[in-house]
PyMOL commands that place a pseudoatom at each C-alpha (Angstrom):
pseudoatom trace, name=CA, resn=UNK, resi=1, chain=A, elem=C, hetatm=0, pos=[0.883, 16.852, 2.543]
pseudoatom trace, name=CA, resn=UNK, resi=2, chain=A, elem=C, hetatm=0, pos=[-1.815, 18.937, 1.631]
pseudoatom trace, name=CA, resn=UNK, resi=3, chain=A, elem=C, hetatm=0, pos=[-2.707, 21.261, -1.233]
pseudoatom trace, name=CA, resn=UNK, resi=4, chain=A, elem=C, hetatm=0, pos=[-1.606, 24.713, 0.907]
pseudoatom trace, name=CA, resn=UNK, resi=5, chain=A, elem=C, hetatm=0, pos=[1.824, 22.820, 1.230]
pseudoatom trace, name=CA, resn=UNK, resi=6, chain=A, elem=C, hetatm=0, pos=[2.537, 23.536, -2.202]
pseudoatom trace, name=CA, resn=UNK, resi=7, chain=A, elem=C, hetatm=0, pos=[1.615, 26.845, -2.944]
pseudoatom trace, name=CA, resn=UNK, resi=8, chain=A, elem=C, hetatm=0, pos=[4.234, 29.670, -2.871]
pseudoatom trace, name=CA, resn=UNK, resi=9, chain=A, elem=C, hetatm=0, pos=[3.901, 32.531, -0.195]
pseudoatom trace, name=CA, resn=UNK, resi=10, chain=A, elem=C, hetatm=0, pos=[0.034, 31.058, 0.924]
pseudoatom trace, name=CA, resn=UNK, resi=11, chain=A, elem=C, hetatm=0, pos=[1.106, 32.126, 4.579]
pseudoatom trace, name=CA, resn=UNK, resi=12, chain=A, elem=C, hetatm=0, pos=[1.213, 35.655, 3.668]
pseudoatom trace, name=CA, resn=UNK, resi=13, chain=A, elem=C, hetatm=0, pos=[-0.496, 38.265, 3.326]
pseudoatom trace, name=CA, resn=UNK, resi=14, chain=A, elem=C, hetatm=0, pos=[-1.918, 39.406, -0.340]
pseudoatom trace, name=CA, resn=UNK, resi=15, chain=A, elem=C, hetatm=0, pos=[0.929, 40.781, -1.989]
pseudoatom trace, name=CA, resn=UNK, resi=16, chain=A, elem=C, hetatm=0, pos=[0.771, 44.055, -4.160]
pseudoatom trace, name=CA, resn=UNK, resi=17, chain=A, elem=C, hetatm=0, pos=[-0.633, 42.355, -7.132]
pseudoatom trace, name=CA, resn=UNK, resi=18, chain=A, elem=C, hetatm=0, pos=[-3.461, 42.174, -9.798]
pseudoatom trace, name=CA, resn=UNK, resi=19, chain=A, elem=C, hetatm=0, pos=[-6.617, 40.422, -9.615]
pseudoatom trace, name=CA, resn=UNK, resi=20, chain=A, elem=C, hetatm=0, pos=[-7.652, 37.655, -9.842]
pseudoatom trace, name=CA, resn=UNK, resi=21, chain=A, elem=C, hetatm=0, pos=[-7.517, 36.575, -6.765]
pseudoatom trace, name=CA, resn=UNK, resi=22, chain=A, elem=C, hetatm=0, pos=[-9.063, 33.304, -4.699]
pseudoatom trace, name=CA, resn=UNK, resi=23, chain=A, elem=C, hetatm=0, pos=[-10.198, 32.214, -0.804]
pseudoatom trace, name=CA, resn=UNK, resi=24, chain=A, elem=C, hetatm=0, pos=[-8.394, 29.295, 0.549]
pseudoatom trace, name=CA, resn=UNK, resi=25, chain=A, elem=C, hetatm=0, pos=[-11.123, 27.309, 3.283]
pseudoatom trace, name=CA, resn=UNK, resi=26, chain=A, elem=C, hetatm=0, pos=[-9.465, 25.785, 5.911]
pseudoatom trace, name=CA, resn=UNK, resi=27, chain=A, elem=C, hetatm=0, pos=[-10.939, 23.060, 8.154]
pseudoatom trace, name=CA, resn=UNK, resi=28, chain=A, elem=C, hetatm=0, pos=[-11.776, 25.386, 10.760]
pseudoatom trace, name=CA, resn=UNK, resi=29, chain=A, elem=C, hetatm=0, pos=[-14.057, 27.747, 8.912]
pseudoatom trace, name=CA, resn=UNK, resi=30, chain=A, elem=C, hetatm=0, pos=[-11.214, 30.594, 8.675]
pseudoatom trace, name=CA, resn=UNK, resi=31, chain=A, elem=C, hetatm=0, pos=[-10.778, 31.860, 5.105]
pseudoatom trace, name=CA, resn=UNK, resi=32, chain=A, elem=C, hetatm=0, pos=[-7.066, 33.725, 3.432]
pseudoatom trace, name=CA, resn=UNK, resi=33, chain=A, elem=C, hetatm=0, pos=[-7.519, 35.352, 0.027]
pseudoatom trace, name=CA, resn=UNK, resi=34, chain=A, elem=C, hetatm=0, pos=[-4.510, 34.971, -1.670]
pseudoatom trace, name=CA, resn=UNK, resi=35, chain=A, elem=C, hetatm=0, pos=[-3.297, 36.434, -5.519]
pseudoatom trace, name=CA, resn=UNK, resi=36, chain=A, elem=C, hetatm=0, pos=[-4.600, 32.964, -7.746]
pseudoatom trace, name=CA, resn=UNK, resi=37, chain=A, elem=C, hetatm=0, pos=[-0.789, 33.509, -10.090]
pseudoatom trace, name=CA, resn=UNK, resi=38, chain=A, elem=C, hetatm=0, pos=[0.465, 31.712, -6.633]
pseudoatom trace, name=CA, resn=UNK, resi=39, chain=A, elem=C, hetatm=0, pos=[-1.151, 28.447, -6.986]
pseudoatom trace, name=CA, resn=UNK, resi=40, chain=A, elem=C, hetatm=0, pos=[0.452, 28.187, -10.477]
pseudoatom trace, name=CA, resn=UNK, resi=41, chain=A, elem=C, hetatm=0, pos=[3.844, 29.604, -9.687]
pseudoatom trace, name=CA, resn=UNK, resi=42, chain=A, elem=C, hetatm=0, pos=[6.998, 27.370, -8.674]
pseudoatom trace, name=CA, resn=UNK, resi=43, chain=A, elem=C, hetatm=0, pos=[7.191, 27.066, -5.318]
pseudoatom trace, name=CA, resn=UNK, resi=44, chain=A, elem=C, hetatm=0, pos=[10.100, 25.328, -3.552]
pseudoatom trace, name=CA, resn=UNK, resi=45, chain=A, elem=C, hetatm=0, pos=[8.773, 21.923, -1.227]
pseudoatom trace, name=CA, resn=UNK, resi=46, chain=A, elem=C, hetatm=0, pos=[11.887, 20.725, 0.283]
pseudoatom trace, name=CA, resn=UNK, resi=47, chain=A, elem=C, hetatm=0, pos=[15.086, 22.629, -0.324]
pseudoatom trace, name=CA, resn=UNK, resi=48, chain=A, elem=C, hetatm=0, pos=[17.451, 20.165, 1.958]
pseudoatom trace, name=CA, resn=UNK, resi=49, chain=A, elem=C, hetatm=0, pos=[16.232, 16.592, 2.491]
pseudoatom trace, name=CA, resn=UNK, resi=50, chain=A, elem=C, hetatm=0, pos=[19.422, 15.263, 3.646]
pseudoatom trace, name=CA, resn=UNK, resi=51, chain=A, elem=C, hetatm=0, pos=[20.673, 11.453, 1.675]
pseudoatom trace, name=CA, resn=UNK, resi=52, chain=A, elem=C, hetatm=0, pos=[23.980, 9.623, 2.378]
pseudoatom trace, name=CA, resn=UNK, resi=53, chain=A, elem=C, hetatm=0, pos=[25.162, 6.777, 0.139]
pseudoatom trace, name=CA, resn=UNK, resi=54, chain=A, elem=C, hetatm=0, pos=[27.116, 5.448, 2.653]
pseudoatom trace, name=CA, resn=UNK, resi=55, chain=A, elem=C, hetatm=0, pos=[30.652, 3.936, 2.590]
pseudoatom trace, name=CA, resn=UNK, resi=56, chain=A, elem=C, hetatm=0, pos=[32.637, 3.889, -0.784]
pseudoatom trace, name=CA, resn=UNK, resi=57, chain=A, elem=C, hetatm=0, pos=[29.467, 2.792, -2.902]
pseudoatom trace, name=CA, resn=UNK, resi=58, chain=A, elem=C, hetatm=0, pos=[27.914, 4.540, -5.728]
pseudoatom trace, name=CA, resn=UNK, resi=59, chain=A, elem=C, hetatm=0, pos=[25.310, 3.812, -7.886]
pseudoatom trace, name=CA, resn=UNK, resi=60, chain=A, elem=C, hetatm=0, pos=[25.687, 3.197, -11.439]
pseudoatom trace, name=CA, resn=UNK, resi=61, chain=A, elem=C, hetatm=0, pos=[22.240, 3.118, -12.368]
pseudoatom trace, name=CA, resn=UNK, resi=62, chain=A, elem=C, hetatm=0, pos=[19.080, 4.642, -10.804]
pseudoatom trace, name=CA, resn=UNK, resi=63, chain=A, elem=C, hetatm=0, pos=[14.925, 4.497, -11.790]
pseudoatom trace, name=CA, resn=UNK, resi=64, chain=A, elem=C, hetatm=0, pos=[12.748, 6.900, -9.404]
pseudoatom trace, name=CA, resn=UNK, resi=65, chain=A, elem=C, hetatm=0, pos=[9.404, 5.744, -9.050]
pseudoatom trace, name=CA, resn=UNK, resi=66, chain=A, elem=C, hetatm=0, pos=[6.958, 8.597, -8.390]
pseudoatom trace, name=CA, resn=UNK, resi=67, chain=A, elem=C, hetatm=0, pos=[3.701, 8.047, -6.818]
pseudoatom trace, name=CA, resn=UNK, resi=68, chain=A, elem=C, hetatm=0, pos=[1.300, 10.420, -6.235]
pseudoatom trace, name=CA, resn=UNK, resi=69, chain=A, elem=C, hetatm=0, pos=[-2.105, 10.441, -4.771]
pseudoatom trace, name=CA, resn=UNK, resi=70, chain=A, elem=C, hetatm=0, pos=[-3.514, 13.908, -5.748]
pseudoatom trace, name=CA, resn=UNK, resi=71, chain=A, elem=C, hetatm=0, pos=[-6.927, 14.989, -4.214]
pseudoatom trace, name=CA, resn=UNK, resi=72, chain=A, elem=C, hetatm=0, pos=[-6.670, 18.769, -5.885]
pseudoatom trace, name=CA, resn=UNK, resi=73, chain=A, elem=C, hetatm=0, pos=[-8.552, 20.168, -8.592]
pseudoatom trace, name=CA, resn=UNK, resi=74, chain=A, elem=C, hetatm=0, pos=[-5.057, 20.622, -10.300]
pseudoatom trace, name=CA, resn=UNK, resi=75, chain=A, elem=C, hetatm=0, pos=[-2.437, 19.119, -11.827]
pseudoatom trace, name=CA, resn=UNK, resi=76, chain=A, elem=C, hetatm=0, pos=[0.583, 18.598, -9.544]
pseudoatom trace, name=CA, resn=UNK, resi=77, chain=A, elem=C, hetatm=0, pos=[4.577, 19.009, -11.192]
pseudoatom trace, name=CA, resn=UNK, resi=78, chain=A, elem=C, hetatm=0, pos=[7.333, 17.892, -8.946]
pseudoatom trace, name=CA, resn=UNK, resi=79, chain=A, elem=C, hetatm=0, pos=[10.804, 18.419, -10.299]
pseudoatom trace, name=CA, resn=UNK, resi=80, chain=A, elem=C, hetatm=0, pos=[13.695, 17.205, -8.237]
pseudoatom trace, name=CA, resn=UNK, resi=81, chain=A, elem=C, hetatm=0, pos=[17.642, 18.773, -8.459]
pseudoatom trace, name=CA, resn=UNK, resi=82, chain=A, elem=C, hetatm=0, pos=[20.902, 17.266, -6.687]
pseudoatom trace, name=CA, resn=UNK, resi=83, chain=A, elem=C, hetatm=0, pos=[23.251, 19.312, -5.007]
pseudoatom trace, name=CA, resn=UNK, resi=84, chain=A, elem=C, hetatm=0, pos=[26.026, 19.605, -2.744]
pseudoatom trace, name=CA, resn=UNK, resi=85, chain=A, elem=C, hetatm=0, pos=[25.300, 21.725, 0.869]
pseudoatom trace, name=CA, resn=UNK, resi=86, chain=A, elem=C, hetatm=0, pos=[28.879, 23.181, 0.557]
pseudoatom trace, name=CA, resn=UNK, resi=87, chain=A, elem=C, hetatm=0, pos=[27.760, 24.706, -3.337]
pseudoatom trace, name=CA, resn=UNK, resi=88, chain=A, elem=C, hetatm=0, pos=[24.016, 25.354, -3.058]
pseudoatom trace, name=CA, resn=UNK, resi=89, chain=A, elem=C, hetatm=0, pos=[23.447, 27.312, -5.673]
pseudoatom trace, name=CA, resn=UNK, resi=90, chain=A, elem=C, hetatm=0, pos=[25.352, 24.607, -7.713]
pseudoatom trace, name=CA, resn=UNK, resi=91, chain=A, elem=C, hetatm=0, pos=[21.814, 22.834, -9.080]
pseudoatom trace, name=CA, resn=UNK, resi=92, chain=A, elem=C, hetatm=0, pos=[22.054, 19.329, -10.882]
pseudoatom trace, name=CA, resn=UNK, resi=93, chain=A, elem=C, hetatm=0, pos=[20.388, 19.207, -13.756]
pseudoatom trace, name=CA, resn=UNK, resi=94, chain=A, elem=C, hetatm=0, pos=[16.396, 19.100, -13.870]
pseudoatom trace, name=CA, resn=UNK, resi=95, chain=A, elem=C, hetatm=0, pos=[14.400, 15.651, -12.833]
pseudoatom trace, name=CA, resn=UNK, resi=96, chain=A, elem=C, hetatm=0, pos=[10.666, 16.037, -13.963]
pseudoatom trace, name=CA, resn=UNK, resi=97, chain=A, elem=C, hetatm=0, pos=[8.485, 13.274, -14.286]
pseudoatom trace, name=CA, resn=UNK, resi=98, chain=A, elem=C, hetatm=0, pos=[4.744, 14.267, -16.187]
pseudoatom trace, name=CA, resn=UNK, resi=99, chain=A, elem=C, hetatm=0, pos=[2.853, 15.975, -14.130]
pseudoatom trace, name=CA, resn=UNK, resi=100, chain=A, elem=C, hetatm=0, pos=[-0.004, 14.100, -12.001]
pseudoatom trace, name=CA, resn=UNK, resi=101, chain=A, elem=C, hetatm=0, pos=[-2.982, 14.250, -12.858]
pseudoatom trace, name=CA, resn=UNK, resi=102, chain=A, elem=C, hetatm=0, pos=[-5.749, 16.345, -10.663]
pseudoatom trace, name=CA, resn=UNK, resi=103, chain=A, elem=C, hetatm=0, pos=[-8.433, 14.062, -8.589]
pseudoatom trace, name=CA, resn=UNK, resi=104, chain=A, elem=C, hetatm=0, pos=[-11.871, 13.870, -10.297]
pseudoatom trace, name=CA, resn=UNK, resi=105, chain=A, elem=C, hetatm=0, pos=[-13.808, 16.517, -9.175]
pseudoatom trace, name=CA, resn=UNK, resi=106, chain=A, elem=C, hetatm=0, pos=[-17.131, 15.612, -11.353]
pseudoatom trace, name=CA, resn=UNK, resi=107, chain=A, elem=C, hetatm=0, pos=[-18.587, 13.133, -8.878]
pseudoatom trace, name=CA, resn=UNK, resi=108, chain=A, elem=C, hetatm=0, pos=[-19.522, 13.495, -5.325]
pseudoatom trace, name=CA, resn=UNK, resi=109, chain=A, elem=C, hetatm=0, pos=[-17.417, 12.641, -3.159]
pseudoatom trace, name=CA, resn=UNK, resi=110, chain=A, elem=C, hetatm=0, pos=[-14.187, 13.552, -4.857]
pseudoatom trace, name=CA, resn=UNK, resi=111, chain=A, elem=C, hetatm=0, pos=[-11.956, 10.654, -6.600]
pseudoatom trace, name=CA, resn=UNK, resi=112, chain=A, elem=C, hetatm=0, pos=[-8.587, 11.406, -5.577]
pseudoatom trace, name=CA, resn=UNK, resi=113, chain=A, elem=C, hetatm=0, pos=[-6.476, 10.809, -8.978]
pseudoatom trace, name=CA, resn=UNK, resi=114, chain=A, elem=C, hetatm=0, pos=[-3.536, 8.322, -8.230]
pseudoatom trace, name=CA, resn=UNK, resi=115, chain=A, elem=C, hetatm=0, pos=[-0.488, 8.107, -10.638]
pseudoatom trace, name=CA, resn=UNK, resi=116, chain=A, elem=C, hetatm=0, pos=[2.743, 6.639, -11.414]
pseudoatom trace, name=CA, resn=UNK, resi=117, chain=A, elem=C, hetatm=0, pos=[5.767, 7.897, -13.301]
pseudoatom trace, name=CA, resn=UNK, resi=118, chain=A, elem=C, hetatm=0, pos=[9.011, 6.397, -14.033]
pseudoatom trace, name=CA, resn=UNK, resi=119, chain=A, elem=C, hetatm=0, pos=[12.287, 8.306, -14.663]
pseudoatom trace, name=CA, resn=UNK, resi=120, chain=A, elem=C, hetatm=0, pos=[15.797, 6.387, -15.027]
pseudoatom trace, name=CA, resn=UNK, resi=121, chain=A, elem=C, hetatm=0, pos=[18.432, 9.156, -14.604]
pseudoatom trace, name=CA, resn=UNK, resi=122, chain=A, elem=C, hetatm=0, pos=[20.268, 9.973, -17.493]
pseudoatom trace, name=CA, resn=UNK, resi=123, chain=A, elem=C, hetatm=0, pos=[24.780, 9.854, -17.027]
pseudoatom trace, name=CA, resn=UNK, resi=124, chain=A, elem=C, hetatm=0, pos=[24.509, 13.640, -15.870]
pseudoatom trace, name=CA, resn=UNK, resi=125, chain=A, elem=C, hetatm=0, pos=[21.680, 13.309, -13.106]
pseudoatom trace, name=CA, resn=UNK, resi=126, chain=A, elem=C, hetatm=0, pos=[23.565, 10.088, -12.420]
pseudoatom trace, name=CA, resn=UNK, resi=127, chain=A, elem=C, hetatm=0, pos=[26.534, 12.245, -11.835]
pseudoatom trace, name=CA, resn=UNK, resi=128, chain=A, elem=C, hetatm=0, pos=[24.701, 14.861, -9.939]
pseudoatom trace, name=CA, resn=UNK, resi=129, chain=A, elem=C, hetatm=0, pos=[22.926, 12.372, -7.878]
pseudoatom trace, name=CA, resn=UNK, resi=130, chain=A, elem=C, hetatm=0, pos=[25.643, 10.259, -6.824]
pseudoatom trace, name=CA, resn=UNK, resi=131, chain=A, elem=C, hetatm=0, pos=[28.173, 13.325, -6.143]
pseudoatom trace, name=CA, resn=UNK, resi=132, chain=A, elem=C, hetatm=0, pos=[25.239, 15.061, -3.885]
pseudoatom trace, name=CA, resn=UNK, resi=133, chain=A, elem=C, hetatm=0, pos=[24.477, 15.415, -0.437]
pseudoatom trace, name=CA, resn=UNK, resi=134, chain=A, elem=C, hetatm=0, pos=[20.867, 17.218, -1.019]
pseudoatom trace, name=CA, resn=UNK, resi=135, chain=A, elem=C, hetatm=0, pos=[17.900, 17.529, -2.940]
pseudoatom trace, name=CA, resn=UNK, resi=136, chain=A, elem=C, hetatm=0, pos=[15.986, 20.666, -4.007]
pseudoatom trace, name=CA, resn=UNK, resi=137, chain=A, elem=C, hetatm=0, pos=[11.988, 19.502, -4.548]
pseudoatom trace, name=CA, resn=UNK, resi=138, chain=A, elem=C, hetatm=0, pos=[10.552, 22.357, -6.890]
pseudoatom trace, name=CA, resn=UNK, resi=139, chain=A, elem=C, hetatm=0, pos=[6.814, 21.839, -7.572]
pseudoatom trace, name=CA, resn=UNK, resi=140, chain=A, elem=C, hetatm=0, pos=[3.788, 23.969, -9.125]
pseudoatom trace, name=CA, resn=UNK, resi=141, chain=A, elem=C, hetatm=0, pos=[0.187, 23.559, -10.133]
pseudoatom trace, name=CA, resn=UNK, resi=142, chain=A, elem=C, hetatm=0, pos=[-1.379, 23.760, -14.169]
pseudoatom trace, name=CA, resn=UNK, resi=143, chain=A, elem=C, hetatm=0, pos=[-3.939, 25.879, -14.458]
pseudoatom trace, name=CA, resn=UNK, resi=144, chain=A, elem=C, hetatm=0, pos=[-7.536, 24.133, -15.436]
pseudoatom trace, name=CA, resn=UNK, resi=145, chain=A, elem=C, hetatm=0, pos=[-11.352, 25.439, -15.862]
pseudoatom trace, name=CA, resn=UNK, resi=146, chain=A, elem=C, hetatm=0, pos=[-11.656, 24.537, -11.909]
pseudoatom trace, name=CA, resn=UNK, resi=147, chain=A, elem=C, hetatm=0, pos=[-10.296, 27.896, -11.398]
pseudoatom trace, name=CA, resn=UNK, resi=148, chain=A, elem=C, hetatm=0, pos=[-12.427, 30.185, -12.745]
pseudoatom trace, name=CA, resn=UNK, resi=149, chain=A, elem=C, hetatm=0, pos=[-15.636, 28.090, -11.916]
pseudoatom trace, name=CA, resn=UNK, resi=150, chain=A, elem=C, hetatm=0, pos=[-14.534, 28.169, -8.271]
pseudoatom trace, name=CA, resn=UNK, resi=151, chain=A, elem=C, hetatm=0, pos=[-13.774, 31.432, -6.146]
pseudoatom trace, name=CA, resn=UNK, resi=152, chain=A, elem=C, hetatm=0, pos=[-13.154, 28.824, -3.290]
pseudoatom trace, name=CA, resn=UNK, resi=153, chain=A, elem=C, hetatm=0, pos=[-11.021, 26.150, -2.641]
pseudoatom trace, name=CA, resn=UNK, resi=154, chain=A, elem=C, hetatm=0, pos=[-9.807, 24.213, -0.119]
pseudoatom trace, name=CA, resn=UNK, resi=155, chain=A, elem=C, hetatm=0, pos=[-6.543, 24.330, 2.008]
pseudoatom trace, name=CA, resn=UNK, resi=156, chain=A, elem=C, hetatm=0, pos=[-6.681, 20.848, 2.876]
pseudoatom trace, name=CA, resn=UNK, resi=157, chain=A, elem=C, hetatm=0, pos=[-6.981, 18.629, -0.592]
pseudoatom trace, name=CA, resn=UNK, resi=158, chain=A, elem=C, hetatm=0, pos=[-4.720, 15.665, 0.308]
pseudoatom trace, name=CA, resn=UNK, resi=159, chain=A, elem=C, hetatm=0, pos=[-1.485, 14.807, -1.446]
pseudoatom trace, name=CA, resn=UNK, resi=160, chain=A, elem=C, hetatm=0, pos=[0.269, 11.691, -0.717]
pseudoatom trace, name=CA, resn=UNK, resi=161, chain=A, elem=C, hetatm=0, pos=[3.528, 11.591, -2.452]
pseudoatom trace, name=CA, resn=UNK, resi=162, chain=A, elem=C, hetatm=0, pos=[6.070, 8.345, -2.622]
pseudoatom trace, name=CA, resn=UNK, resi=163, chain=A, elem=C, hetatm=0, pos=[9.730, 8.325, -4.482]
pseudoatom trace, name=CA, resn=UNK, resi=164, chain=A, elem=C, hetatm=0, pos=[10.940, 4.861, -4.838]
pseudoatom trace, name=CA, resn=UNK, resi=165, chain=A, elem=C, hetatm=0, pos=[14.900, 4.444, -5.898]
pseudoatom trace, name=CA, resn=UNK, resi=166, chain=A, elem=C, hetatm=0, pos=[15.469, 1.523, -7.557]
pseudoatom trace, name=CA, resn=UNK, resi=167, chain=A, elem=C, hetatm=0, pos=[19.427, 1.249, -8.517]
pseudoatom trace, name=CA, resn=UNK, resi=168, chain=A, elem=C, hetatm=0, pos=[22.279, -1.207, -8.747]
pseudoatom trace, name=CA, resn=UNK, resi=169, chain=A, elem=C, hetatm=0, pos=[24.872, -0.455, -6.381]
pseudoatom trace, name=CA, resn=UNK, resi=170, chain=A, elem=C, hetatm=0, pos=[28.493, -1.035, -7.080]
pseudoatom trace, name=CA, resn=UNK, resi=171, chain=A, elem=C, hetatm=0, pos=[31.978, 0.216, -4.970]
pseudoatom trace, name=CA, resn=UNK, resi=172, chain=A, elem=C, hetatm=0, pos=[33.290, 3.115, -5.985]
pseudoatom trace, name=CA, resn=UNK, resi=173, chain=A, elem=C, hetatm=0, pos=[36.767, 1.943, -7.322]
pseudoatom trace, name=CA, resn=UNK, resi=174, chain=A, elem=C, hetatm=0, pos=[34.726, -0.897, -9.047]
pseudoatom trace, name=CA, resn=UNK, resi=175, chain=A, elem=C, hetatm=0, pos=[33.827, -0.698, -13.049]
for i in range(1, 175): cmd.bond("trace and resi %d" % i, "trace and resi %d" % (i + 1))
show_as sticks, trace
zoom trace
């Protein structure tokens, strides 16, 4: 994924709202101003990445390894919620790791920043995630000096993200 991929509303056009604003580059020399509040505003990744636990399993514990290569100037959140597709506005409870740090944009070339985060779900994401069908990937930037020494950035940063589940798996009439 790339940095665009994770800001809110980047594919339109500049909404009725105050300054400051800042110019997204893309590869092909083209250039989109968009309102800056957007790059630090909550923006929804995935709303339906479809999981099965198949058969009549369940887990009864489960660790999420997050790893994520970040080549922005910002910090990246990713919070994760469970749900069912019949109740979608029925949300799990929150599953937010730190947030990753940005790559290291003091040397030439740029040092993307690569981080790992751990996160073993407590009884109620447990709950949520083994009586789900979907996940709802939330994620947003933190605000740093990069943005107001910049009026430019780039579209294209990359951001390579891996979740890992690591869980013990037992039948669901089992104890």
């Amino acid at each position: 994924m790339e940095f665009k991929d994770f800001v809110f509303d980047w594919k339109k056009n500049i909404p009725n709202t105050p300054a400051p604003f800042i110019v997204l580059e893309y590869e092909n020399n083209k250039y989109k101003t968009i309102s800056t509040n957007l790059i630090f505003s909550p923006s929804t990744v995935i709303d339906s990445f479809p999981f099965y636990i198949q058969g009549s399993y369940s887990l009864a514990s489960v660790t999420l390894v997050y790893t994520v290569k970040n080549g922005c100037p910002f910090p990246l959140n990713l919070q994760m919620q469970f749900f069912d597709k019949e109740e979608p506005d029925i949300l799990g409870p929150v599953i937010l790791p730190p947030s990753f740090d940005a790559a290291n944009f003091d040397v030439f070339p740029v040092i993307a920043n690569t981080s790992t985060q751990s996160i073993t779900l407590d009884p109620s994401q447990l709950m949520s995630f083994n009586n789900s069908d979907r996940v709802k990937f939330t994620s947003w930037y933190n605000e740093n000096d990069f943005i107001n020494q910049n009026d430019t950035i780039s579209a294209h940063y990359p951001i390579d993200i891996s979740i890992v589940l690591i869980g013990v798996v037992k039948g669901k009439d089992e104890d």
